[in-house]
ZAKESE-273318 format. One record per atom (N, C-alpha, C): residue number from 1; x, y, z. Coordinates in Angstrom, 3 decimals. Layout:
BEGIN
NODE num     east    north       up
NODE NUM        X        Y        Z
...
! end
This chain:
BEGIN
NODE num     east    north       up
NODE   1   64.673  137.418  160.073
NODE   1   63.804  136.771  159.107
NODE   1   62.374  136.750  159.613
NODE   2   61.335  136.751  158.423
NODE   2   59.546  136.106  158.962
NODE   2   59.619  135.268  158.785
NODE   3   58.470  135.015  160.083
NODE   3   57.811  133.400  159.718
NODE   3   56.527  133.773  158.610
NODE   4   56.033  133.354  157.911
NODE   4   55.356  133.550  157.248
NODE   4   54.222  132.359  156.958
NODE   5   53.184  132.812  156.952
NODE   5   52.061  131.756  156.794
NODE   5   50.804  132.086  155.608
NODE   6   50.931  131.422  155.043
NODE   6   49.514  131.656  153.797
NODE   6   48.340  130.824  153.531
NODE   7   47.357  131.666  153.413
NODE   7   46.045  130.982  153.630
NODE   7   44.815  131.108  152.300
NODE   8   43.945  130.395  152.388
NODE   8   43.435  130.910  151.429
NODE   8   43.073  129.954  150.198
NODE   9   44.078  129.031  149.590
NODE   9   43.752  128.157  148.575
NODE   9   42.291  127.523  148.711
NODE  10   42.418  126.851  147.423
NODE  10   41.227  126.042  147.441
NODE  10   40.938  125.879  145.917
NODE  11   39.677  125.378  145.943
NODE  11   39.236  124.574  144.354
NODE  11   38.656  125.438  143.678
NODE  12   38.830  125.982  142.639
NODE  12   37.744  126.926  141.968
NODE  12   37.597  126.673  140.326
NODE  13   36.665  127.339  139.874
NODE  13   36.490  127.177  138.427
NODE  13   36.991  127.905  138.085
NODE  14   37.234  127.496  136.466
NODE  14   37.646  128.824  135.414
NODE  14   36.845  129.826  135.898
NODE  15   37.197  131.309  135.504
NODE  15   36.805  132.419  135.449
NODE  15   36.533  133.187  136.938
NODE  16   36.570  132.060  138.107
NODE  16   36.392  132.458  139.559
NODE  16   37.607  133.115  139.807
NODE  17   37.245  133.478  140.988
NODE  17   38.031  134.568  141.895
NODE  17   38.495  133.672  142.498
NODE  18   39.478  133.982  144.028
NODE  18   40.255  133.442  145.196
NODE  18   41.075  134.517  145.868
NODE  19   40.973  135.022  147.184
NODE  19   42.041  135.714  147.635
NODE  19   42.858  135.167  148.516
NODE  20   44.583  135.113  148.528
NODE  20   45.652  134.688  149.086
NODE  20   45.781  135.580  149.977
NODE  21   46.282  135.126  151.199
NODE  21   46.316  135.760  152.168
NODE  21   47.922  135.572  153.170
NODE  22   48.538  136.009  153.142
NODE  22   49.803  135.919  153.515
NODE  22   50.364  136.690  155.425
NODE  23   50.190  135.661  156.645
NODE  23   50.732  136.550  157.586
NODE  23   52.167  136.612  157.759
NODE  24   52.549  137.501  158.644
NODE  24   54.121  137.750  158.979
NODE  24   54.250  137.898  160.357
NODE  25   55.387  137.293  160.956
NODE  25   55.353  137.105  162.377
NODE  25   56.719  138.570  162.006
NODE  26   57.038  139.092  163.086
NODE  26   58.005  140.403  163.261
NODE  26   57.545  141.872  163.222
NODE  27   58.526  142.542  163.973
NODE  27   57.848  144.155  164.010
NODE  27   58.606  144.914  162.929
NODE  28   59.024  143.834  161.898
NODE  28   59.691  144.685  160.891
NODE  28   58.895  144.769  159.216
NODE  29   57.975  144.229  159.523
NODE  29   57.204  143.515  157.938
NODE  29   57.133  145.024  157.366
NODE  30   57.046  146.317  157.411
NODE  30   56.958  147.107  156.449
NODE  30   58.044  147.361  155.648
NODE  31   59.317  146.880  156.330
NODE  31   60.519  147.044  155.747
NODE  31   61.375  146.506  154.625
NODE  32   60.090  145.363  154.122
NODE  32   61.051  144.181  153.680
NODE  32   59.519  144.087  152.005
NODE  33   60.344  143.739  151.157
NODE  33   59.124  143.835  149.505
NODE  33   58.919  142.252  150.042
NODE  34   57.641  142.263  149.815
NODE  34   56.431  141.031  149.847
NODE  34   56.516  140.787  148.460
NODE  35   56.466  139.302  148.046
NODE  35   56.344  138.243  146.816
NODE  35   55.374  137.378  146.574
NODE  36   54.667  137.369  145.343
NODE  36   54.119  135.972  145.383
NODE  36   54.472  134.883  144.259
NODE  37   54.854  133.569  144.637
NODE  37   54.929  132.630  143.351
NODE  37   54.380  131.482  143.021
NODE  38   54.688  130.748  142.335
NODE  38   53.704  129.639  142.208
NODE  38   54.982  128.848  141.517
NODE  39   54.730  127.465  141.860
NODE  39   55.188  126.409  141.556
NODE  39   54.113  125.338  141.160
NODE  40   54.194  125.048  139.707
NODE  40   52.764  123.633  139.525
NODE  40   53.768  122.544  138.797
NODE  41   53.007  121.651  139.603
NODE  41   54.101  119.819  139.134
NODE  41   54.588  120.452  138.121
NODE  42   56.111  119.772  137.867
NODE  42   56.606  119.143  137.052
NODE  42   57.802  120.838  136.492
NODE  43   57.256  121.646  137.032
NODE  43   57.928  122.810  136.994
NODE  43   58.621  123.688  137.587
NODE  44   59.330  124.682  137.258
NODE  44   59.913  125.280  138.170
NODE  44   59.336  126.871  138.942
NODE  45   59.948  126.936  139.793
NODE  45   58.979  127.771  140.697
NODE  45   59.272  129.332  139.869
NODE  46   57.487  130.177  139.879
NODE  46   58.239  131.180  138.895
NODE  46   57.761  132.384  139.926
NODE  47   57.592  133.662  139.107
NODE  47   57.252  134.780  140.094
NODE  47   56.007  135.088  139.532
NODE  48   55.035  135.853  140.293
NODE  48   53.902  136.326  140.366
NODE  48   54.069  137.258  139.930
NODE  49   53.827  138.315  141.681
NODE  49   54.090  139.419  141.464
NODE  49   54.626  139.915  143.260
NODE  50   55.018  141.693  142.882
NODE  50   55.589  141.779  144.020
NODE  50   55.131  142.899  144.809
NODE  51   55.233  143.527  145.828
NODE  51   54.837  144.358  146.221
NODE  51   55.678  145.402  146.731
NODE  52   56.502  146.872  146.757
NODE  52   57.557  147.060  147.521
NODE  52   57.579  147.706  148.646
NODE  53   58.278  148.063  149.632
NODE  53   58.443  148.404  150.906
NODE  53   58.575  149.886  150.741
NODE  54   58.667  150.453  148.950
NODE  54   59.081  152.041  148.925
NODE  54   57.695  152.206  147.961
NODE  55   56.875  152.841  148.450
NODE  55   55.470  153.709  148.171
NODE  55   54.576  152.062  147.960
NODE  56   55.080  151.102  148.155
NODE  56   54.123  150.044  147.629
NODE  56   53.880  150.155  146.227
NODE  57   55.070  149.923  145.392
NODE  57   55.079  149.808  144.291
NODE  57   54.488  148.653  143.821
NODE  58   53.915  148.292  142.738
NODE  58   53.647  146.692  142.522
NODE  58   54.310  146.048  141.062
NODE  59   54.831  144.917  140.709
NODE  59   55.255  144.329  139.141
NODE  59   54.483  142.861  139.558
NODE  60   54.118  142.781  138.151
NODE  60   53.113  141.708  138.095
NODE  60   54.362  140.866  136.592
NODE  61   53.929  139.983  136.560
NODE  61   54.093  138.487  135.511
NODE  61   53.514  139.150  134.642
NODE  62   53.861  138.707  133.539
NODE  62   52.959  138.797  132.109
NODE  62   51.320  138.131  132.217
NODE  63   51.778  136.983  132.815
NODE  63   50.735  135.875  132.823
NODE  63   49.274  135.800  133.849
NODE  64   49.581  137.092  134.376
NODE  64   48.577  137.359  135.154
NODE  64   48.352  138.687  135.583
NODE  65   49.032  139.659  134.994
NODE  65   48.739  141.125  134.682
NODE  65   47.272  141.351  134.761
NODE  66   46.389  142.595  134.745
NODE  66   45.127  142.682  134.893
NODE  66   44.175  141.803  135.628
NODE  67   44.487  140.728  136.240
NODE  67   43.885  139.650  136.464
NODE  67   44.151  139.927  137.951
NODE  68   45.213  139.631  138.683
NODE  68   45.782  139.594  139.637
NODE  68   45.977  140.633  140.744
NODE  69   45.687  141.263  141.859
NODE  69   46.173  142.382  142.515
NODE  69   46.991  141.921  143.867
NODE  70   48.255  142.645  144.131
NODE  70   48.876  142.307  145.164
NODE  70   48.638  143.620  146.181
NODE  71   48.447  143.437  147.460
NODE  71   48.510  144.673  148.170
NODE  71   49.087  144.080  149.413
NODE  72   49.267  144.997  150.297
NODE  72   49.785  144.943  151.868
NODE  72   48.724  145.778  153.010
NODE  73   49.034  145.335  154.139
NODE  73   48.412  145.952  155.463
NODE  73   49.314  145.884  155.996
NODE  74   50.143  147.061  156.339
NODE  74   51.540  146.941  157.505
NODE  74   50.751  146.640  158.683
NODE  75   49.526  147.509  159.284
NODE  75   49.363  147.297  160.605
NODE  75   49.153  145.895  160.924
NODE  76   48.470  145.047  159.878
NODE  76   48.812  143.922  160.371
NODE  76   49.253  142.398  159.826
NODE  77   50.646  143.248  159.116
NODE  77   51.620  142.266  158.898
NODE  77   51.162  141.310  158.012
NODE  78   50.082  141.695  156.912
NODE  78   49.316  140.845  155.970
NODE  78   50.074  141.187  154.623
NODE  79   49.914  140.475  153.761
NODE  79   50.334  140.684  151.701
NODE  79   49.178  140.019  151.687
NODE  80   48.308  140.232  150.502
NODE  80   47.330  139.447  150.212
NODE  80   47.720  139.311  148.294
NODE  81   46.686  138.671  147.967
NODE  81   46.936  138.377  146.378
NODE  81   45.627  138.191  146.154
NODE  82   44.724  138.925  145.221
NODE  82   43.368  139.164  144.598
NODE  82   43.287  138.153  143.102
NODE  83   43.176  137.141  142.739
NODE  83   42.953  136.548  141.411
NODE  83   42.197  136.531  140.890
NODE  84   41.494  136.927  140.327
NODE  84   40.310  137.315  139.229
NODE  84   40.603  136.208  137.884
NODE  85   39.490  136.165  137.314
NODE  85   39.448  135.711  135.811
NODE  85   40.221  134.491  135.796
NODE  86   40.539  133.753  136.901
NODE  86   41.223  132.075  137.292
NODE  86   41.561  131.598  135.873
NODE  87   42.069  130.984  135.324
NODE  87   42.117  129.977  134.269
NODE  87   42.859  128.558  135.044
NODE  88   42.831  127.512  134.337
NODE  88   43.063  126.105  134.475
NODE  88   44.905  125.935  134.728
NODE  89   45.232  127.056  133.776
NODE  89   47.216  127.258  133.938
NODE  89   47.375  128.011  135.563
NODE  90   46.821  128.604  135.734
NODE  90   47.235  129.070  137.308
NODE  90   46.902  127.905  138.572
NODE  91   46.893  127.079  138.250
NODE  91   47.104  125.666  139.088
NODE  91   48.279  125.455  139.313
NODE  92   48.336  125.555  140.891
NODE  92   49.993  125.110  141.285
NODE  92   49.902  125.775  143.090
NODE  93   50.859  125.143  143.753
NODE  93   51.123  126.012  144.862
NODE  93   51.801  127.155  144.713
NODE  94   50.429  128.054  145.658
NODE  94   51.378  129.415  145.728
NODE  94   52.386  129.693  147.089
NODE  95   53.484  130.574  147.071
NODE  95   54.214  131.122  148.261
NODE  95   53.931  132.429  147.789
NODE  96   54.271  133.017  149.480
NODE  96   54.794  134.642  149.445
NODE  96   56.638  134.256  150.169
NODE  97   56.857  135.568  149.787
NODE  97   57.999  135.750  150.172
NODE  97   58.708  136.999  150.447
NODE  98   59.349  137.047  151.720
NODE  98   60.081  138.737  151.571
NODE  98   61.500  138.563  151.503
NODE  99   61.743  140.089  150.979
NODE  99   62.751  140.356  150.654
NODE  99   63.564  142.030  151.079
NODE 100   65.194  141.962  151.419
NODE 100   65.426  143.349  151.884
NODE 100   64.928  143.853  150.490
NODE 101   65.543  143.650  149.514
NODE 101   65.553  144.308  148.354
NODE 101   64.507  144.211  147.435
NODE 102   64.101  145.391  146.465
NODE 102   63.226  145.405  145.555
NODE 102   63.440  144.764  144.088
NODE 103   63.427  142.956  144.462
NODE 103   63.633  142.250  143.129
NODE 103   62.517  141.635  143.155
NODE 104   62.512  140.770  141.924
NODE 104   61.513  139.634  141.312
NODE 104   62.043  138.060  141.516
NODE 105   63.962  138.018  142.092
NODE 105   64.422  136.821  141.921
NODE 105   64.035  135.864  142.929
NODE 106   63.576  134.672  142.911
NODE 106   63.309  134.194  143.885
NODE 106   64.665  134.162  144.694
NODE 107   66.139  133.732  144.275
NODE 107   66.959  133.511  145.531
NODE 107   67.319  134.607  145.955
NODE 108   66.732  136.052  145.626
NODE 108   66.922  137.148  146.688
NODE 108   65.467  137.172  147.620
NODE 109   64.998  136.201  147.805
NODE 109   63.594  136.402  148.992
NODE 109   64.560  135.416  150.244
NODE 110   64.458  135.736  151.327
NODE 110   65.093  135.067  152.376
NODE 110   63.775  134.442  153.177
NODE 111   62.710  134.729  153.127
NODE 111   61.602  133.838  153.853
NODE 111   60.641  134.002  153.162
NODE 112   60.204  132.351  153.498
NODE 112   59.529  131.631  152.672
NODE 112   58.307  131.347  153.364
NODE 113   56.820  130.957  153.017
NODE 113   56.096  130.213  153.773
NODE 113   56.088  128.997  153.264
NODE 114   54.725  128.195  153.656
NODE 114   54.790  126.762  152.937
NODE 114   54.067  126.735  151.884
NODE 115   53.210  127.712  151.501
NODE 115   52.578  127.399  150.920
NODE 115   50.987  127.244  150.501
NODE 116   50.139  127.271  149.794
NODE 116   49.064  126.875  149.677
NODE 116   48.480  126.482  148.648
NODE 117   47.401  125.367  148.300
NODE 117   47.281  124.967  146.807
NODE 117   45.844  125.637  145.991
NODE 118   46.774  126.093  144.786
NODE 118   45.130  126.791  143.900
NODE 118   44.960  125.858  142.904
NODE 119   43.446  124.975  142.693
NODE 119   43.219  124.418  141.531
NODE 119   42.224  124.958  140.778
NODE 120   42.480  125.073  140.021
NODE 120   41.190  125.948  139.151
NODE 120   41.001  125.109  137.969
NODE 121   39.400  124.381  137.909
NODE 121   39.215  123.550  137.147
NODE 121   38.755  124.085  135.721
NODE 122   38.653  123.330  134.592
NODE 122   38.302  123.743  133.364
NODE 122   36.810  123.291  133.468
! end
């Protein structure tokens, strides 16, 4: 398994940017599809988007398609997440997460980080 750590949140306005930044402790991080999700009060935790371990494929959410870019740095064990065009609904903590396999489900990601919080005000 990674340990995984994410960095990056913070307060922003509508229409601002923010980049998520995701490390990975192990000499295996190219092997495994990188996730990102978000959980905001009162809801349940959903999916972002993902990144895969075969050509670096990417699937994005409906809800943040065009808006959003996920990429990787194997050399150093980074996923990042690009948010563009913020709105007030993308408020919530985000995670990354990996996975052996190339899904979207969260209970196929086996490591988790803790977390970080995006508020994006109106």
């Amino acid at each position: 398994q990674l340990q995984l750590v994410e960095s990056g949140g913070g307060l922003v306005q509508a229409g601002g940017s923010l980049r998520l930044s995701c490390v990975a402790s192990g000499r295996t991080f190219s092997s495994y599809t990188m996730g990102w999700f978000r959980q905001a009060p009162g809801k349940e935790r959903e999916f972002v988007a993902r990144i895969s371990q075969i050509s670096d494929s990417t699937y994005y959410a409906d809800s943040v398609k065009g808006r959003f870019t996920i990429s990787r740095n194997n050399a150093g064990n980074t996923v990042y997440l690009q948010m563009n065009s913020l709105k007030p609904e993308d408020t919530a903590v985000y995670y990354c997460a990996a996975s052996w396999v190339v899904t979207t489900s969260p209970s196929l990601f086996h490591s988790w980080g803790q977390g970080t919080q995006v508020t994006v005000s109106s």
